[in-house]
Backbone as XML, in Angstrom:
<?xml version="1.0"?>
<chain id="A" units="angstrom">
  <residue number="1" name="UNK">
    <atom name="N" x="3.348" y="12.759" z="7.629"/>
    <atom name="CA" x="2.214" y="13.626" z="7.803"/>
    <atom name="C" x="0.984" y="13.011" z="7.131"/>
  </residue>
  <residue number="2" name="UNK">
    <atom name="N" x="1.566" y="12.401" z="5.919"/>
    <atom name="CA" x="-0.158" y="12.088" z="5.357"/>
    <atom name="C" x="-0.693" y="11.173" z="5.955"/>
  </residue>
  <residue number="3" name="UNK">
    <atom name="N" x="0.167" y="9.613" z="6.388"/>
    <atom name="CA" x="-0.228" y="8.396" z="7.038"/>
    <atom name="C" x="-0.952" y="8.842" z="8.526"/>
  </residue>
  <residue number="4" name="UNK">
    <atom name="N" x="-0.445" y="9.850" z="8.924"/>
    <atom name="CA" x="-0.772" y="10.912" z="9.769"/>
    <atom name="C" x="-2.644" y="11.235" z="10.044"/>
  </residue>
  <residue number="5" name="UNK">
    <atom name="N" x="-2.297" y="12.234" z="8.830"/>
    <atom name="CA" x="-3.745" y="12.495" z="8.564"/>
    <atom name="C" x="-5.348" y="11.365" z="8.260"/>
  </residue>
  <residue number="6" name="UNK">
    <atom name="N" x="-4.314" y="10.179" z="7.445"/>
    <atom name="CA" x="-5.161" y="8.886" z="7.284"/>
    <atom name="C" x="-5.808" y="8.143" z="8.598"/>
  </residue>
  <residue number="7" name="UNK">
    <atom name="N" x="-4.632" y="7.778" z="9.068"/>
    <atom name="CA" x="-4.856" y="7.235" z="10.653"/>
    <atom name="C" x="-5.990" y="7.780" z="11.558"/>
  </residue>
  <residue number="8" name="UNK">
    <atom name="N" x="-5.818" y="9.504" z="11.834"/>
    <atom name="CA" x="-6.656" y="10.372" z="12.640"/>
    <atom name="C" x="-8.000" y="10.411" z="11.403"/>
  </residue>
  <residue number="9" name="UNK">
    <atom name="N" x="-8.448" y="10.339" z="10.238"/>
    <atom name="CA" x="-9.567" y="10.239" z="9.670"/>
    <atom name="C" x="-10.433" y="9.399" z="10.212"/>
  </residue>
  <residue number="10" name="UNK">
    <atom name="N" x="-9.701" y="8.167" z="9.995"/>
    <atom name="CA" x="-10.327" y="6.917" z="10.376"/>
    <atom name="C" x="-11.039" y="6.760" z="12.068"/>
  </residue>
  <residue number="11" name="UNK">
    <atom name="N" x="-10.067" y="7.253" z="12.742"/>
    <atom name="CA" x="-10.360" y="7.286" z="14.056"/>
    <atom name="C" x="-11.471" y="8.194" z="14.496"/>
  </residue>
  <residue number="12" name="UNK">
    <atom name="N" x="-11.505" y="9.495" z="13.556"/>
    <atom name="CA" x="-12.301" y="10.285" z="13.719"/>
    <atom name="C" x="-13.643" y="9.811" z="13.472"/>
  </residue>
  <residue number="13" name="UNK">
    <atom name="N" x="-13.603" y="9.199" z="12.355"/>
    <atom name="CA" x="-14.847" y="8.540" z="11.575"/>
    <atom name="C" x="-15.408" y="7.405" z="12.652"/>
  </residue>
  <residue number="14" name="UNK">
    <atom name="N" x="-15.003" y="6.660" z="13.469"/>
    <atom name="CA" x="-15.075" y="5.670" z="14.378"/>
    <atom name="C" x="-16.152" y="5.870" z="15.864"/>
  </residue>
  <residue number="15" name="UNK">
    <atom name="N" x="-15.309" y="7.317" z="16.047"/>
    <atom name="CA" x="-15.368" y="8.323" z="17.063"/>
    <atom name="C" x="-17.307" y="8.747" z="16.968"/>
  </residue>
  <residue number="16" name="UNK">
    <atom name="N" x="-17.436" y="9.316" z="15.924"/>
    <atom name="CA" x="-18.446" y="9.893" z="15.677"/>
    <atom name="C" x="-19.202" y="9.153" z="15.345"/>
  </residue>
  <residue number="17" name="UNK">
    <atom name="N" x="-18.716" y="7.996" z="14.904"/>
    <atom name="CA" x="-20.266" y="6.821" z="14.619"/>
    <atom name="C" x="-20.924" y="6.578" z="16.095"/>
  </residue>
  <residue number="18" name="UNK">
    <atom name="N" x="-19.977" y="6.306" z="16.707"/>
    <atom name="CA" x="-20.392" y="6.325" z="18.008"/>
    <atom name="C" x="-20.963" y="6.988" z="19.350"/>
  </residue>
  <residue number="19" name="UNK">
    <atom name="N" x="-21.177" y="8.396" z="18.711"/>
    <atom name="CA" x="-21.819" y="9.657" z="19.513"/>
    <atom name="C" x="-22.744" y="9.897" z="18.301"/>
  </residue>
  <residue number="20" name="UNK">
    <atom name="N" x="-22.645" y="9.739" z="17.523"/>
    <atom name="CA" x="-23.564" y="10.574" z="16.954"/>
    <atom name="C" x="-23.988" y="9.641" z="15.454"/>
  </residue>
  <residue number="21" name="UNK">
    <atom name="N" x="-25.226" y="9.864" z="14.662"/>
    <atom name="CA" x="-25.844" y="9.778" z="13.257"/>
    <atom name="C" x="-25.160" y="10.213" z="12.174"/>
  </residue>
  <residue number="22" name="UNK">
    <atom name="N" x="-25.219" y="9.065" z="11.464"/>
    <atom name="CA" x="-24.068" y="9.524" z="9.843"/>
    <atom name="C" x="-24.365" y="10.640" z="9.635"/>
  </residue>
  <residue number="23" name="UNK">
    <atom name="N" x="-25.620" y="11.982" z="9.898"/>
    <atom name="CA" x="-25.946" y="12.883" z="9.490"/>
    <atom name="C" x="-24.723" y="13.462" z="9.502"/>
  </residue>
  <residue number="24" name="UNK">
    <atom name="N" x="-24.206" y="14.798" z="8.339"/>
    <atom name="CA" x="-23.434" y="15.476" z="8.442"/>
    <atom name="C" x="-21.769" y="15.009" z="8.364"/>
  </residue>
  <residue number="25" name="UNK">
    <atom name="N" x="-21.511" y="13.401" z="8.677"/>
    <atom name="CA" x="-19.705" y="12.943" z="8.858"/>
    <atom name="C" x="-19.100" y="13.487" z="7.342"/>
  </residue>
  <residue number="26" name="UNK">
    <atom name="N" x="-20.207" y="13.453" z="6.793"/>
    <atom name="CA" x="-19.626" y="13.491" z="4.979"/>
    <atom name="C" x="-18.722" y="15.216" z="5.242"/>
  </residue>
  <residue number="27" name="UNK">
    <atom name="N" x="-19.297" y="15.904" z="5.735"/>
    <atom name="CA" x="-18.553" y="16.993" z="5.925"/>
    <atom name="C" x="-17.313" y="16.859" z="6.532"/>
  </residue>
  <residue number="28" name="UNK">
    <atom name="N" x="-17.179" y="16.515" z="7.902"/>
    <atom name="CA" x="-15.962" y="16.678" z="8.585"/>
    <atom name="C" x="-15.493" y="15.395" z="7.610"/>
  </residue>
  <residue number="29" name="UNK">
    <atom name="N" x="-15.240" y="14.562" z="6.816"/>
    <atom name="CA" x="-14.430" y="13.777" z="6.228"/>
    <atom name="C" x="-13.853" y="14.140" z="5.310"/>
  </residue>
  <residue number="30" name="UNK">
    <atom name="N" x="-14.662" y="15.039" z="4.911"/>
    <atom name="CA" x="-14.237" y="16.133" z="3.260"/>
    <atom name="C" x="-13.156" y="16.858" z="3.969"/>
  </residue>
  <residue number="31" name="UNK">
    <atom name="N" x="-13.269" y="17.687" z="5.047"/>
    <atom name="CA" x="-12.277" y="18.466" z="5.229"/>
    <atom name="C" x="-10.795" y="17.461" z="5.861"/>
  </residue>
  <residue number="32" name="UNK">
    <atom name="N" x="-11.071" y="16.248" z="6.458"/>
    <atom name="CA" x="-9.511" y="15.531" z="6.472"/>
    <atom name="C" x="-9.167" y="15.247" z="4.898"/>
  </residue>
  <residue number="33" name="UNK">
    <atom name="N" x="-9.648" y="15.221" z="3.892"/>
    <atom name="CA" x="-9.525" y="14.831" z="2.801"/>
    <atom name="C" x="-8.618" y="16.433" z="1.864"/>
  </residue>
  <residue number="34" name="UNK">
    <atom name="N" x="-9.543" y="17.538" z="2.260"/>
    <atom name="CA" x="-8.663" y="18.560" z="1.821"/>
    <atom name="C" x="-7.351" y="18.814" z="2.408"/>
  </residue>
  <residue number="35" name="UNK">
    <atom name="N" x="-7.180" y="18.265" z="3.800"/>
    <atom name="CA" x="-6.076" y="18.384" z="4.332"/>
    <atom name="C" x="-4.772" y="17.671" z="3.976"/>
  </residue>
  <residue number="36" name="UNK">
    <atom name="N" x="-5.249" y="16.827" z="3.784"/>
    <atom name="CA" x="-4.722" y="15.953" z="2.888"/>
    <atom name="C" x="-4.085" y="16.228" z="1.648"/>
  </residue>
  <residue number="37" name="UNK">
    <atom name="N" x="-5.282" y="16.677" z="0.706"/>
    <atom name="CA" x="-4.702" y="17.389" z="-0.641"/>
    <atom name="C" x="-3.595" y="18.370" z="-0.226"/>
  </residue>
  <residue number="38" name="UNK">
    <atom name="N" x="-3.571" y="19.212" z="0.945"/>
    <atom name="CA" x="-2.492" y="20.297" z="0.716"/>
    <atom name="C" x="-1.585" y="19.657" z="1.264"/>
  </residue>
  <residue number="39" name="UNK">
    <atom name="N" x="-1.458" y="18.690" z="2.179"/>
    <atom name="CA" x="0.278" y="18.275" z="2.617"/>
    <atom name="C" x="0.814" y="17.526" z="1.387"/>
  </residue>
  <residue number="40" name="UNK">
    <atom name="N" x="-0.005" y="16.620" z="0.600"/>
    <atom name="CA" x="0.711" y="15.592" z="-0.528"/>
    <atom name="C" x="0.811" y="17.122" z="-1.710"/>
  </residue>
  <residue number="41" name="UNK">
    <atom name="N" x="-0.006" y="18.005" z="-2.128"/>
    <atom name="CA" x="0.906" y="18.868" z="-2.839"/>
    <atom name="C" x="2.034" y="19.634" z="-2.157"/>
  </residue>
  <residue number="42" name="UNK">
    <atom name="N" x="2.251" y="20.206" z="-1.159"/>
    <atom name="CA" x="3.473" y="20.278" z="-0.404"/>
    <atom name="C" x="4.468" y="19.903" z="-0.857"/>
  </residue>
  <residue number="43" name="UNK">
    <atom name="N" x="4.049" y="18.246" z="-0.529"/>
    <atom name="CA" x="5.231" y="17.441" z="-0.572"/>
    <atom name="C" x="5.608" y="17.006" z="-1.605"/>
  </residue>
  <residue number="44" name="UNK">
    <atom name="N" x="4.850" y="17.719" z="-3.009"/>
    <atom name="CA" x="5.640" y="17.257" z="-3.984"/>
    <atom name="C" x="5.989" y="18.604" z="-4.857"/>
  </residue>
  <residue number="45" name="UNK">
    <atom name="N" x="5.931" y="19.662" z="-4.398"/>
    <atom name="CA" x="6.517" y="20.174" z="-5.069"/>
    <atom name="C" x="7.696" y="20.943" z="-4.170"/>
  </residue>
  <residue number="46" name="UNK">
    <atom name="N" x="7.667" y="20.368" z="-3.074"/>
    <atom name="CA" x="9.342" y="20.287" z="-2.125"/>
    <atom name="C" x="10.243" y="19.169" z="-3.166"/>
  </residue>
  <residue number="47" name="UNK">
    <atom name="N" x="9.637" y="17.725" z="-3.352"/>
    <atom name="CA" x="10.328" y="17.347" z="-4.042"/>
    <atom name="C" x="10.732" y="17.468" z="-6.081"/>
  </residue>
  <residue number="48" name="UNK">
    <atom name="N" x="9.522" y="18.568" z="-6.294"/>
    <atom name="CA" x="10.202" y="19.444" z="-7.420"/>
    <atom name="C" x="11.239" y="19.919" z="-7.167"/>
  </residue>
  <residue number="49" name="UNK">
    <atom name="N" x="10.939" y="21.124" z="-6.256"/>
    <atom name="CA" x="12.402" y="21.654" z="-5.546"/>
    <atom name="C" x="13.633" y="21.540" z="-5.656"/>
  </residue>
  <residue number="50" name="UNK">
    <atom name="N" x="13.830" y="20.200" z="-4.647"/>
    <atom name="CA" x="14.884" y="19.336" z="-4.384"/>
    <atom name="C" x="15.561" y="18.995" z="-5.979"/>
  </residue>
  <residue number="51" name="UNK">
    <atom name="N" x="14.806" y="18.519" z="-6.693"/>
    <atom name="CA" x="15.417" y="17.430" z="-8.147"/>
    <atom name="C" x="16.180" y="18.837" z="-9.070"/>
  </residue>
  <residue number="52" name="UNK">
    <atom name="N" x="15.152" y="19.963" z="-8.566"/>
    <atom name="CA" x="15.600" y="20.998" z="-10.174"/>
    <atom name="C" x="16.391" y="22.007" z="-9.425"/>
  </residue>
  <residue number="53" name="UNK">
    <atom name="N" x="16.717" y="21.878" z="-7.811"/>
    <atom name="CA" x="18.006" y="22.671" z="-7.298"/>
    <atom name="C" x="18.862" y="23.122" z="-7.172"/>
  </residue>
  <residue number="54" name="UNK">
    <atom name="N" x="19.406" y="24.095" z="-8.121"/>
    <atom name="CA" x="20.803" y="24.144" z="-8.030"/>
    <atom name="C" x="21.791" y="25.043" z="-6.873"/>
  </residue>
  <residue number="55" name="UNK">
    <atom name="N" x="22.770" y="24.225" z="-6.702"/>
    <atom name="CA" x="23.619" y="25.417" z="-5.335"/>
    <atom name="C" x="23.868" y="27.096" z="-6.403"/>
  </residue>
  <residue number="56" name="UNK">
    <atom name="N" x="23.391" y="27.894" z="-5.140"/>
    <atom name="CA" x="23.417" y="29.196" z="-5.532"/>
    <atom name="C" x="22.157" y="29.495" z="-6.040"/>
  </residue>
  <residue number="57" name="UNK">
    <atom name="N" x="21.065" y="29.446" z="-6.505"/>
    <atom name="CA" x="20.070" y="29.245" z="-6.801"/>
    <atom name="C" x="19.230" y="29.931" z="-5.921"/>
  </residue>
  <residue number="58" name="UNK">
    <atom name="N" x="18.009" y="31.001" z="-5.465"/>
    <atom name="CA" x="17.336" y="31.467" z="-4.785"/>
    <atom name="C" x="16.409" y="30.224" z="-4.144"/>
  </residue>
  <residue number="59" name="UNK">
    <atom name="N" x="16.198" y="30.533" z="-3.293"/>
    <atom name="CA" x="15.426" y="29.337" z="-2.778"/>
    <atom name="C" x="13.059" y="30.267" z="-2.491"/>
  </residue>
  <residue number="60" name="UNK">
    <atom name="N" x="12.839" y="29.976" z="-2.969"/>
    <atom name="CA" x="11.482" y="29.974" z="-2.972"/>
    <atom name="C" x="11.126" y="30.643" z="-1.912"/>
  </residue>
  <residue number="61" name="UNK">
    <atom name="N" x="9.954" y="31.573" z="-1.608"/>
    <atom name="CA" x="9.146" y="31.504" z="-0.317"/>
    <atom name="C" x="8.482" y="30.521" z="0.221"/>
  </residue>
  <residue number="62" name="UNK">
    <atom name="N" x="8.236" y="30.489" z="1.259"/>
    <atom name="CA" x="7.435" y="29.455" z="1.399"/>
    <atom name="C" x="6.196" y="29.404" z="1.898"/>
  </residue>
  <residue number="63" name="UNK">
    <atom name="N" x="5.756" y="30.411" z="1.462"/>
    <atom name="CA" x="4.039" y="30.910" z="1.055"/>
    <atom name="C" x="4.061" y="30.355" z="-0.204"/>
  </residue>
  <residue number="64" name="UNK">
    <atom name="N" x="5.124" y="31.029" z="-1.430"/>
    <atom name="CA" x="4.768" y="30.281" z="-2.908"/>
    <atom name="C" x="4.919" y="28.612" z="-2.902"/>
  </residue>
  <residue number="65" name="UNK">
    <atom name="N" x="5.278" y="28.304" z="-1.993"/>
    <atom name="CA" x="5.268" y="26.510" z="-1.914"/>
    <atom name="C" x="3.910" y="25.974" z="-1.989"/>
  </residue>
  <residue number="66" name="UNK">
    <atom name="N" x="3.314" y="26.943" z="-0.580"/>
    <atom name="CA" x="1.942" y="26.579" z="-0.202"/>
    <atom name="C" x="0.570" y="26.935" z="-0.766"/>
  </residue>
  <residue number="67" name="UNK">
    <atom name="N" x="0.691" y="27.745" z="-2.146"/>
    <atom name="CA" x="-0.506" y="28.247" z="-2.831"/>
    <atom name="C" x="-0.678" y="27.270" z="-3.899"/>
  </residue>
</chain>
Protein backbone atom coordinates (compact mmCIF):
# COMPACT_ATOMS: atom_id res chain seq x y z
CA UNK A 1 0.00 0.00 0.00
CA UNK A 2 2.56 2.59 0.81
CA UNK A 3 4.97 1.88 -2.37
CA UNK A 4 1.45 2.19 -3.64
CA UNK A 5 0.70 5.51 -2.55
CA UNK A 6 4.49 6.69 -3.48
CA UNK A 7 4.29 5.54 -7.06
CA UNK A 8 0.61 7.29 -7.69
CA UNK A 9 2.21 10.69 -5.89
CA UNK A 10 4.78 10.88 -8.23
CA UNK A 11 2.67 10.24 -11.20
CA UNK A 12 0.24 12.56 -9.95
CA UNK A 13 2.84 15.24 -9.53
CA UNK A 14 3.99 14.57 -13.32
CA UNK A 15 0.37 14.66 -14.42
CA UNK A 16 -0.29 18.11 -13.21
CA UNK A 17 2.93 19.71 -14.17
CA UNK A 18 1.72 19.12 -17.32
CA UNK A 19 -1.90 20.62 -17.37
CA UNK A 20 -1.44 22.93 -15.15
CA UNK A 21 1.09 25.77 -12.90
CA UNK A 22 2.95 24.68 -9.71
CA UNK A 23 0.21 26.98 -8.26
CA UNK A 24 -1.58 25.06 -5.57
CA UNK A 25 0.38 21.04 -6.26
CA UNK A 26 1.78 21.79 -2.68
CA UNK A 27 -1.75 20.99 -1.59
CA UNK A 28 -2.80 17.91 -3.41
CA UNK A 29 0.86 16.52 -2.41
CA UNK A 30 0.24 17.20 1.27
CA UNK A 31 -2.78 15.20 1.14
CA UNK A 32 -0.86 11.90 -0.66
CA UNK A 33 1.54 12.54 2.13
CA UNK A 34 -1.26 12.36 4.92
CA UNK A 35 -2.36 9.33 3.29
CA UNK A 36 0.45 7.99 3.69
CA UNK A 37 0.91 8.84 7.38
CA UNK A 38 -2.32 6.78 8.10
CA UNK A 39 -1.51 3.47 6.16
CA UNK A 40 2.35 3.32 7.68
CA UNK A 41 0.61 3.99 11.23
CA UNK A 42 -1.84 1.19 10.41
CA UNK A 43 0.70 -0.84 9.62
CA UNK A 44 2.51 -0.60 12.54
CA UNK A 45 0.48 -0.88 15.04
CA UNK A 46 -1.09 -4.19 13.23
CA UNK A 47 2.40 -5.13 13.71
CA UNK A 48 2.21 -4.10 17.54
CA UNK A 49 -0.66 -6.33 17.49
CA UNK A 50 0.77 -9.26 15.98
CA UNK A 51 4.25 -9.28 18.41
CA UNK A 52 2.12 -8.62 21.86
CA UNK A 53 -0.77 -11.32 20.75
CA UNK A 54 -1.74 -13.72 22.71
CA UNK A 55 -4.20 -16.82 21.66
CA UNK A 56 -7.40 -16.12 23.56
CA UNK A 57 -6.78 -12.61 23.89
CA UNK A 58 -9.67 -10.07 22.59
CA UNK A 59 -8.76 -8.86 19.44
CA UNK A 60 -9.17 -4.91 19.00
CA UNK A 61 -11.76 -2.96 16.92
CA UNK A 62 -10.79 -1.89 14.10
CA UNK A 63 -11.84 1.67 14.30
CA UNK A 64 -9.38 1.65 17.55
CA UNK A 65 -6.57 0.50 15.04
CA UNK A 66 -7.42 3.42 12.85
CA UNK A 67 -7.57 6.52 15.31
Amino acid sequence: MLDGILETKELFRKAWLMEYTPFRLGVAMGKFDLEFQFWLTLQRRLEKLNQNYKEGDALPSLESLSE
